[in-house]
N, CA, C and O atoms as CSV, one atom per row, in Angstrom:
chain,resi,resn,atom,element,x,y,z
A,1,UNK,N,N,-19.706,-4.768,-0.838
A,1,UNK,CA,C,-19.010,-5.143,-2.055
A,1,UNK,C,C,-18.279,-6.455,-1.813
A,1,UNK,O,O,-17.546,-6.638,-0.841
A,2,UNK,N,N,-18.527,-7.355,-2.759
A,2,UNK,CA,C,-17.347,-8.778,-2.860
A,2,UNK,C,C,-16.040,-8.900,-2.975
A,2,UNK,O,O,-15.377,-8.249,-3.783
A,3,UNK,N,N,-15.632,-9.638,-2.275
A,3,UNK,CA,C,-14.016,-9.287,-2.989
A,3,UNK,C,C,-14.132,-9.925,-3.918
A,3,UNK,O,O,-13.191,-10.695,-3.721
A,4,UNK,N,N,-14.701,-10.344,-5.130
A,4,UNK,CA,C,-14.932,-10.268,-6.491
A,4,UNK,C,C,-14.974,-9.202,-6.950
A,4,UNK,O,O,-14.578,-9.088,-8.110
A,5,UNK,N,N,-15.392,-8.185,-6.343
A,5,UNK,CA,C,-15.709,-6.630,-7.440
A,5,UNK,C,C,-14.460,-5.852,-7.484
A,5,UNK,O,O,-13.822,-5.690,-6.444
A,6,UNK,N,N,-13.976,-5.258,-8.822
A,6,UNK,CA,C,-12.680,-4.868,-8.023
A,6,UNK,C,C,-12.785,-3.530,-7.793
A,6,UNK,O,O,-13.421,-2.626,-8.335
A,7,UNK,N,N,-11.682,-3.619,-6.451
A,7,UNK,CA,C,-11.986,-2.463,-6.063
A,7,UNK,C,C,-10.489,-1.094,-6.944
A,7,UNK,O,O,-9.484,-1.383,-7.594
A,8,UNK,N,N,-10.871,-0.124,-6.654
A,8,UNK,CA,C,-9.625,0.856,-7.816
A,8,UNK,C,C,-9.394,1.572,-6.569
A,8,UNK,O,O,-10.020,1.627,-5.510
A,9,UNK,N,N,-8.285,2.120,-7.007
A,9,UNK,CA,C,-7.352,2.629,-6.311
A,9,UNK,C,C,-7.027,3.817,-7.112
A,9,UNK,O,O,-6.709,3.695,-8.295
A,10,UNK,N,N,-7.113,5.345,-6.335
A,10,UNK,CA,C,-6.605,7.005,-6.387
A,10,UNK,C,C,-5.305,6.807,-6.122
A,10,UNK,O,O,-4.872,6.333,-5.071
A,11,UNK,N,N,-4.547,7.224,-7.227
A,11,UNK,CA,C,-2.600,7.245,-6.977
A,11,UNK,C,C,-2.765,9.235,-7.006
A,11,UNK,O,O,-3.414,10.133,-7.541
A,12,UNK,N,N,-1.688,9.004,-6.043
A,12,UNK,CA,C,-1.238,10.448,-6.264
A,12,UNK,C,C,-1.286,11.623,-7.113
A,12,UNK,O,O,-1.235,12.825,-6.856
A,13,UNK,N,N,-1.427,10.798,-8.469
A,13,UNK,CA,C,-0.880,12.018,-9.702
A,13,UNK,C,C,-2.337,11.520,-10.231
A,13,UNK,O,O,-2.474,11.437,-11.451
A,14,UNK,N,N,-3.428,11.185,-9.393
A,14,UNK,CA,C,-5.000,11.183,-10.168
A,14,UNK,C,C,-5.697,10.371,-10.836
A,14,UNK,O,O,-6.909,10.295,-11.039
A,15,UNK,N,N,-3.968,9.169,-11.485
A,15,UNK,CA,C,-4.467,8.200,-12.363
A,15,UNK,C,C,-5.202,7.080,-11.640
A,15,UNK,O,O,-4.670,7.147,-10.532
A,16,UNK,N,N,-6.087,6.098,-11.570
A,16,UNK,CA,C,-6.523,5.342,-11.155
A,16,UNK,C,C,-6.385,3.778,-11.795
A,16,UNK,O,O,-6.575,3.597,-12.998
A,17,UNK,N,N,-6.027,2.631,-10.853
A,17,UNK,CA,C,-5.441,1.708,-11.239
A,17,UNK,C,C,-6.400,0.648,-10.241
A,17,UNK,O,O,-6.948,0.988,-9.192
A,18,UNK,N,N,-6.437,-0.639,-10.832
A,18,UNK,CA,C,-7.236,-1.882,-10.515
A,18,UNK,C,C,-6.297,-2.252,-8.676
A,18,UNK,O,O,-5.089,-2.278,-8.444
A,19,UNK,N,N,-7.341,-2.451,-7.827
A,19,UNK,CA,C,-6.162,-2.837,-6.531
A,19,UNK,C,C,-5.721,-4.303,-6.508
A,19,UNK,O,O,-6.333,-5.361,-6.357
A,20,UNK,N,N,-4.179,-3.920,-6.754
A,20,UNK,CA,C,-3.150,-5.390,-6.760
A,20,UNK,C,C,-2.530,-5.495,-5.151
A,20,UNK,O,O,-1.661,-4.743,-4.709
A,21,UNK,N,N,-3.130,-6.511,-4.458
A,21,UNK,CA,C,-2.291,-6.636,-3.226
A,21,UNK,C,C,-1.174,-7.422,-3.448
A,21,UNK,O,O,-0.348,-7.324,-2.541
A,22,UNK,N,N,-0.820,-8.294,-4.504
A,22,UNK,CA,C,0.666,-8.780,-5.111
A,22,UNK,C,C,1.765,-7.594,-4.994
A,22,UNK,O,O,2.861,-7.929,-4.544
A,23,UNK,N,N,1.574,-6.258,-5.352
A,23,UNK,CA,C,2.064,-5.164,-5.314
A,23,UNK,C,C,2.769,-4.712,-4.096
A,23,UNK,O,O,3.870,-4.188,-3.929
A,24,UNK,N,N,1.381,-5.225,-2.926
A,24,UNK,CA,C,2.033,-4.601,-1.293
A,24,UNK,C,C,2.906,-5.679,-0.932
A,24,UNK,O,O,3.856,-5.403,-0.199
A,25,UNK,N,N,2.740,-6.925,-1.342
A,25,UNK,CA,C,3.429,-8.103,-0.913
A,25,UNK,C,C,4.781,-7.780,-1.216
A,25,UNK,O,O,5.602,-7.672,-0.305
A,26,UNK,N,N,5.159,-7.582,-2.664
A,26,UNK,CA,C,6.492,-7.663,-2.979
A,26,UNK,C,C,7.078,-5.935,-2.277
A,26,UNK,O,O,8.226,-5.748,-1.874
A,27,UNK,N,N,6.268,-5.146,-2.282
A,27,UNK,CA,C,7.027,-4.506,-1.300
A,27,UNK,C,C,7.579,-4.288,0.351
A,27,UNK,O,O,8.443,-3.599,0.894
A,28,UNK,N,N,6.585,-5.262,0.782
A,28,UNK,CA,C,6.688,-5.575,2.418
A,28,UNK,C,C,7.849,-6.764,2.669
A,28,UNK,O,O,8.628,-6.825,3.620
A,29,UNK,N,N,7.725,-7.744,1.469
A,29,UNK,CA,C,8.178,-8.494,1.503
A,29,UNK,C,C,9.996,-8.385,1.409
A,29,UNK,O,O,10.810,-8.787,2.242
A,30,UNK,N,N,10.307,-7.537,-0.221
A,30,UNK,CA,C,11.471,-6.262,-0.439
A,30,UNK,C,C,12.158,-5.800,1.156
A,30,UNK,O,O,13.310,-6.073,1.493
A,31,UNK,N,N,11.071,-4.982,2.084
A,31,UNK,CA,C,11.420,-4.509,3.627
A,31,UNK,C,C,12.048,-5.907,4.356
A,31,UNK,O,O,13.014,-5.943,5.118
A,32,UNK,N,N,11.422,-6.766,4.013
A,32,UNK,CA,C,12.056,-7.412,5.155
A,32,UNK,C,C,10.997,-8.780,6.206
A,32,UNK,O,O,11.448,-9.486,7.107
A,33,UNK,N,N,9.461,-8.766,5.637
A,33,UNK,CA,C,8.906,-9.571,6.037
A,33,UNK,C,C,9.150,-10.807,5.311
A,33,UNK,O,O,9.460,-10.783,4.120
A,34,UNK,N,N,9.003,-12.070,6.080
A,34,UNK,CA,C,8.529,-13.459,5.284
A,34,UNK,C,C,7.663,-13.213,4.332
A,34,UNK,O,O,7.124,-12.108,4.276
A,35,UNK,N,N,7.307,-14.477,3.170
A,35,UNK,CA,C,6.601,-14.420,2.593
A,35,UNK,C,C,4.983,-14.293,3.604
A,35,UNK,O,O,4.151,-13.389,3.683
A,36,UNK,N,N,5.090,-15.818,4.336
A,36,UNK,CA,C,3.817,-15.980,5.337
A,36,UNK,C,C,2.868,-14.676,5.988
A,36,UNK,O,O,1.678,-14.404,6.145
A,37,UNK,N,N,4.216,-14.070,6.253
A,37,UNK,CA,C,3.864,-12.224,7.133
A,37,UNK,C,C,3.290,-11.599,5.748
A,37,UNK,O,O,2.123,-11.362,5.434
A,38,UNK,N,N,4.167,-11.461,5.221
A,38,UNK,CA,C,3.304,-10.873,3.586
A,38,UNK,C,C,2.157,-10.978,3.440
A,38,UNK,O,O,1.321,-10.076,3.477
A,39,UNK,N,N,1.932,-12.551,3.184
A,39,UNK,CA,C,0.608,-12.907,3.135
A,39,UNK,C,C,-0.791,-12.235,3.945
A,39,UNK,O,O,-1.797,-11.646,3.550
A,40,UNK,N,N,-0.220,-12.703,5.410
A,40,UNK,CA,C,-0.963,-12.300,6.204
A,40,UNK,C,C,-1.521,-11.034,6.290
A,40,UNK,O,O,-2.648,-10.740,6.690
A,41,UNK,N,N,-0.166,-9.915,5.663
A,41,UNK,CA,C,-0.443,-8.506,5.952
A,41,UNK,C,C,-1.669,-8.340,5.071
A,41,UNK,O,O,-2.716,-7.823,5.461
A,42,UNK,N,N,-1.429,-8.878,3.705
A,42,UNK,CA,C,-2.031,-8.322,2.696
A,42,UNK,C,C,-3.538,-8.790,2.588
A,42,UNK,O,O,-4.388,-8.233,1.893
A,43,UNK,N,N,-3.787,-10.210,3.609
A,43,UNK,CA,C,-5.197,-10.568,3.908
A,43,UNK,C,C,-5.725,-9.264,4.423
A,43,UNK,O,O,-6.493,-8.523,3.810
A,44,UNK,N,N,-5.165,-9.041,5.769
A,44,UNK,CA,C,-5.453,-7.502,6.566
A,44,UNK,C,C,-6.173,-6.800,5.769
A,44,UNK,O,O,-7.387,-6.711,5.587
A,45,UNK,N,N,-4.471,-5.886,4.918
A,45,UNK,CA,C,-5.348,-4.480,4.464
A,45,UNK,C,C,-6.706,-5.294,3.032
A,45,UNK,O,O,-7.753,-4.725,2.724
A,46,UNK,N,N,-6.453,-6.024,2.712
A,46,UNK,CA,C,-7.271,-6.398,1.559
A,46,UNK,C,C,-8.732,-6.476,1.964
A,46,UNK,O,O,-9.665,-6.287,1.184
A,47,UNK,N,N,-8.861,-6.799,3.385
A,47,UNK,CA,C,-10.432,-7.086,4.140
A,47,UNK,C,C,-10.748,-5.900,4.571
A,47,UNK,O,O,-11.942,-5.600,4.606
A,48,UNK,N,N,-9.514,-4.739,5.096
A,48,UNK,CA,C,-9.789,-3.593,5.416
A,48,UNK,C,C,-10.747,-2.620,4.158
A,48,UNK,O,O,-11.789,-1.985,4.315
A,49,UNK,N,N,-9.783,-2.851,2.736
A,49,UNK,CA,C,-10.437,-2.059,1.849
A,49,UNK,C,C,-11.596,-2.074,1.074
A,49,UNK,O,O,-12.236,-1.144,0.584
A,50,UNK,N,N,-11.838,-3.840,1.029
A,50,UNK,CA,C,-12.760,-4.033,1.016
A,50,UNK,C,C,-13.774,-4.106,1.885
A,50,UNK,O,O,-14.389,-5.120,1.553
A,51,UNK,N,N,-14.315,-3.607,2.825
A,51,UNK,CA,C,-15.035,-3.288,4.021
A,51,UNK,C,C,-15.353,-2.362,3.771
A,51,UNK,O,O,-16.532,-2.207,4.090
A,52,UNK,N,N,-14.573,-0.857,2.949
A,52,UNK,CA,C,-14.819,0.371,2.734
A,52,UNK,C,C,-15.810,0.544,2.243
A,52,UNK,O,O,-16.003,-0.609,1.856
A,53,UNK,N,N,-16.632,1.067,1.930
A,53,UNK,CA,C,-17.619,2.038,0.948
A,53,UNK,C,C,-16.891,2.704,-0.261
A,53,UNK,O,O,-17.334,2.678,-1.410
A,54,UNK,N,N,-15.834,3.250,0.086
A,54,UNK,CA,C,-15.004,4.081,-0.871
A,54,UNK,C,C,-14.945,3.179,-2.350
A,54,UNK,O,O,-14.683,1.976,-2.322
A,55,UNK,N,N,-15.190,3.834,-3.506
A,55,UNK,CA,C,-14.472,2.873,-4.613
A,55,UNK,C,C,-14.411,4.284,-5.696
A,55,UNK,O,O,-15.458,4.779,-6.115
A,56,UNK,N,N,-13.221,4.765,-6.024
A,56,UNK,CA,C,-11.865,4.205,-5.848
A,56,UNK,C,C,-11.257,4.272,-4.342
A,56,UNK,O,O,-11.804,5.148,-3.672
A,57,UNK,N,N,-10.478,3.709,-3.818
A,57,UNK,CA,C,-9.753,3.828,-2.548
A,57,UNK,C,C,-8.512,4.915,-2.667
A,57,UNK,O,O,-7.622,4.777,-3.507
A,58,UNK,N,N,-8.546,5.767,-1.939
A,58,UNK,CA,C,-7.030,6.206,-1.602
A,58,UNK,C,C,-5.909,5.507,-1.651
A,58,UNK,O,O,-5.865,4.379,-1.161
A,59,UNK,N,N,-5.020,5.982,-2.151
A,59,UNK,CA,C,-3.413,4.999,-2.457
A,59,UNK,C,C,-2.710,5.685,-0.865
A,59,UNK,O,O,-1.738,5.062,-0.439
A,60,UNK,N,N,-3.202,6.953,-0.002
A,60,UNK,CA,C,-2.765,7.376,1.251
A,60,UNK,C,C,-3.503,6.378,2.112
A,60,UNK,O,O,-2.741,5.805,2.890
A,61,UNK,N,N,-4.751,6.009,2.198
A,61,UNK,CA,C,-6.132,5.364,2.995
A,61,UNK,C,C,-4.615,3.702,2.797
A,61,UNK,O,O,-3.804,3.337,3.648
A,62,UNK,N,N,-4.782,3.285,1.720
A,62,UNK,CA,C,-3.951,2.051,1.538
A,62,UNK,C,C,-2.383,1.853,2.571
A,62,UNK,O,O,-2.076,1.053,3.455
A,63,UNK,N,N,-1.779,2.832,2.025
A,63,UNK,CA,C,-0.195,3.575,2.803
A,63,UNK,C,C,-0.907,3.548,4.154
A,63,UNK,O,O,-0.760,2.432,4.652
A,64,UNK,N,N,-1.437,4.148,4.727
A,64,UNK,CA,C,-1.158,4.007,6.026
A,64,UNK,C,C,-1.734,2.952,6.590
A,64,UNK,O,O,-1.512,2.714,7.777
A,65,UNK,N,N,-2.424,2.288,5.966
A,65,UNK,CA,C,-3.188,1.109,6.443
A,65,UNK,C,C,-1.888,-0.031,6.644
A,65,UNK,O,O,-1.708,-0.461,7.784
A,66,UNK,N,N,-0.989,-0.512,5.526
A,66,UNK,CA,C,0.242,-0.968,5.926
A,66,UNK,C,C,0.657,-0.523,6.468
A,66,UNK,O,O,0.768,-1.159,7.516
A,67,UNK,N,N,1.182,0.575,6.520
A,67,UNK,CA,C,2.079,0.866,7.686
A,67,UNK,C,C,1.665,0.829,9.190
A,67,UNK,O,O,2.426,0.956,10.148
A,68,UNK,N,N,0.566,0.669,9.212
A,68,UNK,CA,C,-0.110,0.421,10.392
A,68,UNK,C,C,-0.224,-1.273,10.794
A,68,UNK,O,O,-0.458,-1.663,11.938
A,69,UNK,N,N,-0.009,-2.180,9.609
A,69,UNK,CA,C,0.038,-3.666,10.049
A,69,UNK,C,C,1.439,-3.888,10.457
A,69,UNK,O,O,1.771,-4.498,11.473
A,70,UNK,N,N,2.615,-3.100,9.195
A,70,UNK,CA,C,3.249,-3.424,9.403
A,70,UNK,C,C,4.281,-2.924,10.689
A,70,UNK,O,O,5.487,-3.148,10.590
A,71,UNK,N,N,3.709,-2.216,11.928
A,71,UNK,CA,C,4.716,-1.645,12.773
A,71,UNK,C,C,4.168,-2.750,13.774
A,71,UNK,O,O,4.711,-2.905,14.868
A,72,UNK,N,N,2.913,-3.630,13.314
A,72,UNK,CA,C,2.189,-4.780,14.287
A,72,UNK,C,C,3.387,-5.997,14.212
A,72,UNK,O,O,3.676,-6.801,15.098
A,73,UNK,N,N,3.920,-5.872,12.996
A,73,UNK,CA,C,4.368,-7.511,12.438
A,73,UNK,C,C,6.184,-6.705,12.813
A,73,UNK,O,O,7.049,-7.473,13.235
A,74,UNK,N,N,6.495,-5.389,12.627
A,74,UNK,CA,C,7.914,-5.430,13.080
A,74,UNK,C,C,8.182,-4.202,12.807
A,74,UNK,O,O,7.864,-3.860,11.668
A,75,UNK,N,N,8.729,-3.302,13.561
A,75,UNK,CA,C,8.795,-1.837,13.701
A,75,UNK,C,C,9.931,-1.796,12.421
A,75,UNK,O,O,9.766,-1.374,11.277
A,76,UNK,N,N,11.211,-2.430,13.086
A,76,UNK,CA,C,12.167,-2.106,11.553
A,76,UNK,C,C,11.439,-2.190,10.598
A,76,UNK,O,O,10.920,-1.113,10.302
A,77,UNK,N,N,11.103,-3.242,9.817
A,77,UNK,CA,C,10.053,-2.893,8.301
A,77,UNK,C,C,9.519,-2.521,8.149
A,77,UNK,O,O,9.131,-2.608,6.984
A,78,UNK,N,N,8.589,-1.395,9.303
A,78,UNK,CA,C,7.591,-0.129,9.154
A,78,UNK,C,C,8.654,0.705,8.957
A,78,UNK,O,O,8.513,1.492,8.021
A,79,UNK,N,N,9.878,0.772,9.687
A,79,UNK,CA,C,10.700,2.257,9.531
A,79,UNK,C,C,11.011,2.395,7.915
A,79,UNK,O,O,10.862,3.343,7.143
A,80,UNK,N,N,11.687,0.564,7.658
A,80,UNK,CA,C,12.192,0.859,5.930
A,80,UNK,C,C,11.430,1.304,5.070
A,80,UNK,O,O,11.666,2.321,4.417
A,81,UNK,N,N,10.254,0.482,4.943
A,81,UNK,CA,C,8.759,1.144,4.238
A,81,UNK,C,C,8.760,2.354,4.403
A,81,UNK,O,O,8.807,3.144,3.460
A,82,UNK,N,N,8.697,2.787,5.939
A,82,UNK,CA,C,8.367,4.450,5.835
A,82,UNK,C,C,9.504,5.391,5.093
A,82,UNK,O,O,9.299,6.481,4.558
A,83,UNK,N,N,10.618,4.761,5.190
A,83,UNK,CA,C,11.802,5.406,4.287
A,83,UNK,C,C,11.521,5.684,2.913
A,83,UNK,O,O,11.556,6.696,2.213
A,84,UNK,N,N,11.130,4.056,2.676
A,84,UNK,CA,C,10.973,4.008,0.943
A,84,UNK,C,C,9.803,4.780,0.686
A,84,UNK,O,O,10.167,5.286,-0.376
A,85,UNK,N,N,8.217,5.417,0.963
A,85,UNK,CA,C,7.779,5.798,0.400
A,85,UNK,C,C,8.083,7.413,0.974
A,85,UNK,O,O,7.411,8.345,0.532
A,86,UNK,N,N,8.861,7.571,1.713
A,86,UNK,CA,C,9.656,9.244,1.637
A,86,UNK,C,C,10.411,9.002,0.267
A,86,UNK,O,O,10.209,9.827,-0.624
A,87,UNK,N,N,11.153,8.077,0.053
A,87,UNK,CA,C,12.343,8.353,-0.872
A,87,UNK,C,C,11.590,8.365,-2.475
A,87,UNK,O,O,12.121,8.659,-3.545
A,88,UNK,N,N,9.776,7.816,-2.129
A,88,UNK,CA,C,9.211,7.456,-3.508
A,88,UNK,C,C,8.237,8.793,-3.544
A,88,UNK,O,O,7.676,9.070,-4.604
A,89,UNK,N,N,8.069,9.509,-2.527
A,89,UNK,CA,C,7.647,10.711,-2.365
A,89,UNK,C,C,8.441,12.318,-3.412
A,89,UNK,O,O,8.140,13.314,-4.069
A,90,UNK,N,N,9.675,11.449,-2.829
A,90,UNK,CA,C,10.513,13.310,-3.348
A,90,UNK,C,C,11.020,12.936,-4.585
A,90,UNK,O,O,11.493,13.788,-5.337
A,91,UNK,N,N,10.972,11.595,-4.925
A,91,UNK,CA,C,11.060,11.374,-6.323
A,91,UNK,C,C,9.969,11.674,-7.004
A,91,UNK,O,O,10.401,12.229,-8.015
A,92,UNK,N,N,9.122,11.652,-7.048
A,92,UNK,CA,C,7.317,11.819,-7.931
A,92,UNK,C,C,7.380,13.671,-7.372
A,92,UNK,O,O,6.872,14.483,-8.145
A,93,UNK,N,N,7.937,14.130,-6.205
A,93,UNK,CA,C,7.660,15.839,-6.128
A,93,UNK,C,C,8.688,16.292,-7.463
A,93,UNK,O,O,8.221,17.015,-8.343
A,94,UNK,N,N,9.977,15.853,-7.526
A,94,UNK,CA,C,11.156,15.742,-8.429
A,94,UNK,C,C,10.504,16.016,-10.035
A,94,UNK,O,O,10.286,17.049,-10.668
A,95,UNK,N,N,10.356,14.872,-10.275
A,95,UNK,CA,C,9.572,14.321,-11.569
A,95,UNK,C,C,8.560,15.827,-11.590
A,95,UNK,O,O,9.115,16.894,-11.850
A,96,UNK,N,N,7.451,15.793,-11.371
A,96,UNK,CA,C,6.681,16.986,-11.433
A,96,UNK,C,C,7.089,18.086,-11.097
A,96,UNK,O,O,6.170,18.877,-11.310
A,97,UNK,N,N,8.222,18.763,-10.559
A,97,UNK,CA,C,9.138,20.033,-10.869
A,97,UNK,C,C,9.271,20.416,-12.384
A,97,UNK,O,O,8.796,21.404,-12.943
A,98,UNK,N,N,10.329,19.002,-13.134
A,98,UNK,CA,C,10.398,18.957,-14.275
A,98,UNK,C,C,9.757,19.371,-15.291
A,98,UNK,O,O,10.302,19.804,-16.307
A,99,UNK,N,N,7.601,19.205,-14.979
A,99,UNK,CA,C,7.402,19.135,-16.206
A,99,UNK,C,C,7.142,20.658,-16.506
A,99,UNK,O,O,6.896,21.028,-17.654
């Protein structure tokens, strides 16, 4: 597949969404990387997912794929990341209690 074709992305709750690596940027970036590191990360997983076979991709396959660049580029901003998607975890378990 090209990275022209786009590739989609499986979120948690089933819905499926177009893959924005602008998305991982401003959140790696949020943690604590440079823009440049940003960049770089998001070349990474972006060549990673596109390499896949998979289409749609896992939004977990994605998650750990950063978190796996990012403990390369700086353990603190893997820990915060790993915080924030605990803290974006028990919020979305939260939310679906509710309905």
């Amino acid at each position: 597949m090209a990275m022209t074709d786009k590739k989609q992305v499986l979120k948690l709750d089933g819905s499926i969404e177009v893959f924005d690596p602008q998305k991982i940027k401003r959140v790696v970036c949020a943690a604590g990387l440079t823009n440049e590191q940003g960049e770089k990360l998001i070349a990474t997983v972006s060549d990673f997912i596109y390499s896949m076979g998979e289409n749609p991709v896992s939004s977990e396959i994605i998650r750990d794929k950063v978190y796996e660049e990012l403990k390369k580029a700086s353990s603190y901003t893997a820990g915060l990341f790993a915080w924030y998607e605990k803290t974006k975890e028990k919020n979305n378990n939260l939310q679906l209690s509710k309905i």
